[in-house]
C-alpha positions as CSV (number, residue, x, y, z in Angstrom):
1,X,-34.5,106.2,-209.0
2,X,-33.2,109.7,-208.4
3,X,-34.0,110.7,-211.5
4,X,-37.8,110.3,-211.0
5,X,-37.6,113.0,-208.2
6,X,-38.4,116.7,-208.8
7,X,-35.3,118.8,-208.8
8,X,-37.7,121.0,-206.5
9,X,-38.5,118.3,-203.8
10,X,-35.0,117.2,-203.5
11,X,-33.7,120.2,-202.8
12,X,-35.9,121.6,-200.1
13,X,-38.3,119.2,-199.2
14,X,-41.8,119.1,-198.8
15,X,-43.5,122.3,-199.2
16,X,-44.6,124.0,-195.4
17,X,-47.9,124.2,-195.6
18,X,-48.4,120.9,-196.7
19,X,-48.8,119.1,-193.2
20,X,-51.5,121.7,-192.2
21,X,-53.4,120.6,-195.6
22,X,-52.6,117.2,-194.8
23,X,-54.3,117.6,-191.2
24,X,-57.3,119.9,-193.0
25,X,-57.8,117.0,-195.3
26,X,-58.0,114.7,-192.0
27,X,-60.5,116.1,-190.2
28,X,-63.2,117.1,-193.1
29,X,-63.0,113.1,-193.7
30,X,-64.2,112.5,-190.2
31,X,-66.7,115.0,-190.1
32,X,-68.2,113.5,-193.7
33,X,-67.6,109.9,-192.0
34,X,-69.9,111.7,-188.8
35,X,-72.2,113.1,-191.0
36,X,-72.9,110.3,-193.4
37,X,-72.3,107.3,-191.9
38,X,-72.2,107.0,-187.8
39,X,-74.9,109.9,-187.0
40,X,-77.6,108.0,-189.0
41,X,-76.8,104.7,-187.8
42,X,-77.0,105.6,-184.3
43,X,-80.3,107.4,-185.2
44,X,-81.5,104.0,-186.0
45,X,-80.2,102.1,-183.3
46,X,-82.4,104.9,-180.7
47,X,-85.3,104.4,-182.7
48,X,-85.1,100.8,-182.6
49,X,-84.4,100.7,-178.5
50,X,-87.5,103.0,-178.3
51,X,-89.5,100.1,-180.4
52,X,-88.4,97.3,-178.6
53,X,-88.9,99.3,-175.5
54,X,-92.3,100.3,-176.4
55,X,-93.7,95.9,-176.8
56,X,-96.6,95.1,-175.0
57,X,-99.1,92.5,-175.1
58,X,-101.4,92.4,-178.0
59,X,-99.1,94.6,-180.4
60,X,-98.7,93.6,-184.0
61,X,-95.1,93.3,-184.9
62,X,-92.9,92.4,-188.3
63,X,-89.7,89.8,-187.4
64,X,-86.4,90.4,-188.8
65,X,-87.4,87.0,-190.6
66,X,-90.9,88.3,-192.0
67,X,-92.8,86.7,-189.2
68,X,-96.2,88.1,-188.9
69,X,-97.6,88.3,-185.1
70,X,-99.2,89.3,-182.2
71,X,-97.2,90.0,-178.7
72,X,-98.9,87.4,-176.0
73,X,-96.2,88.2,-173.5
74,X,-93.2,89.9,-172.7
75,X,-89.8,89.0,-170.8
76,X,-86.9,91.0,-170.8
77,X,-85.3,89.6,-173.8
78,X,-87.8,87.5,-175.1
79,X,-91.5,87.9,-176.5
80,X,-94.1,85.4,-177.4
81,X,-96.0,86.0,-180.7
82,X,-98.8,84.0,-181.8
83,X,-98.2,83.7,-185.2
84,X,-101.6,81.6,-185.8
85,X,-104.5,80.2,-183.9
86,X,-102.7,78.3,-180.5
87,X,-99.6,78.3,-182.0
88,X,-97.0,80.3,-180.1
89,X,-93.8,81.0,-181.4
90,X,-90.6,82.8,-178.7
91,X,-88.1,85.1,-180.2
92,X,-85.6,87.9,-179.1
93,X,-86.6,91.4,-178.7
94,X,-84.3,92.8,-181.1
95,X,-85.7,90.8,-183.9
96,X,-88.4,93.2,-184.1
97,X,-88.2,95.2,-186.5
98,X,-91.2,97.0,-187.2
99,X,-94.7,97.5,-185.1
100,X,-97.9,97.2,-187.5
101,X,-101.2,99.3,-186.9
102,X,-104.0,97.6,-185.3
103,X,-105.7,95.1,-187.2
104,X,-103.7,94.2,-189.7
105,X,-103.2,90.7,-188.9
106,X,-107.2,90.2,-189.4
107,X,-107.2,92.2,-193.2
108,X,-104.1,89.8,-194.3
């Protein structure tokens, strides 16, 4: 085994400056973690607590489960869609994932 080590290592160790690299290397990993991952998701988590926010009656939402409908009434966490003539259908707030323009239910 100490065969495999470099005659330079073994003598004086790690080089100095490699703990500062080490550190440099550290941090420009979490600021391309920031930048690339968690500052976009929580750009779409605030857009999507401004939609859900936004719901009132007679809006034309999109479910998370492709639902098609039109807002009847809101709760706190729960809205009301009717999905058809009389028929009613309750779901959570946050499975909303899109708001359509007005209309669109009567062009489908």
């Amino acid at each position: 085994m100490i065969a495999l080590i470099s005659p330079a290592y073994a003598e004086g160790g790690a080089p100095a400056d490699a703990g500062i690299f080490n550190i440099v290397l550290l941090v420009g990993f979490v600021i391309i973690f920031y930048f690339l991952m968690w500052r976009p998701q929580a750009k779409r988590a605030k857009e999507h607590r401004n939609l859900i926010a936004s719901l009132a009656k007679g809006t034309e939402v999109v479910t998370s489960g492709g639902i098609l409908g039109k807002v009847t009434k809101v709760d706190d966490n729960y809205i009301v869609l009717e999905v058809s003539d009389e028929v009613e259908m309750k779901f959570q707030k946050a499975s909303v994932t899109s708001v359509l323009p007005k209309g669109t239910l009567k062009s489908i």
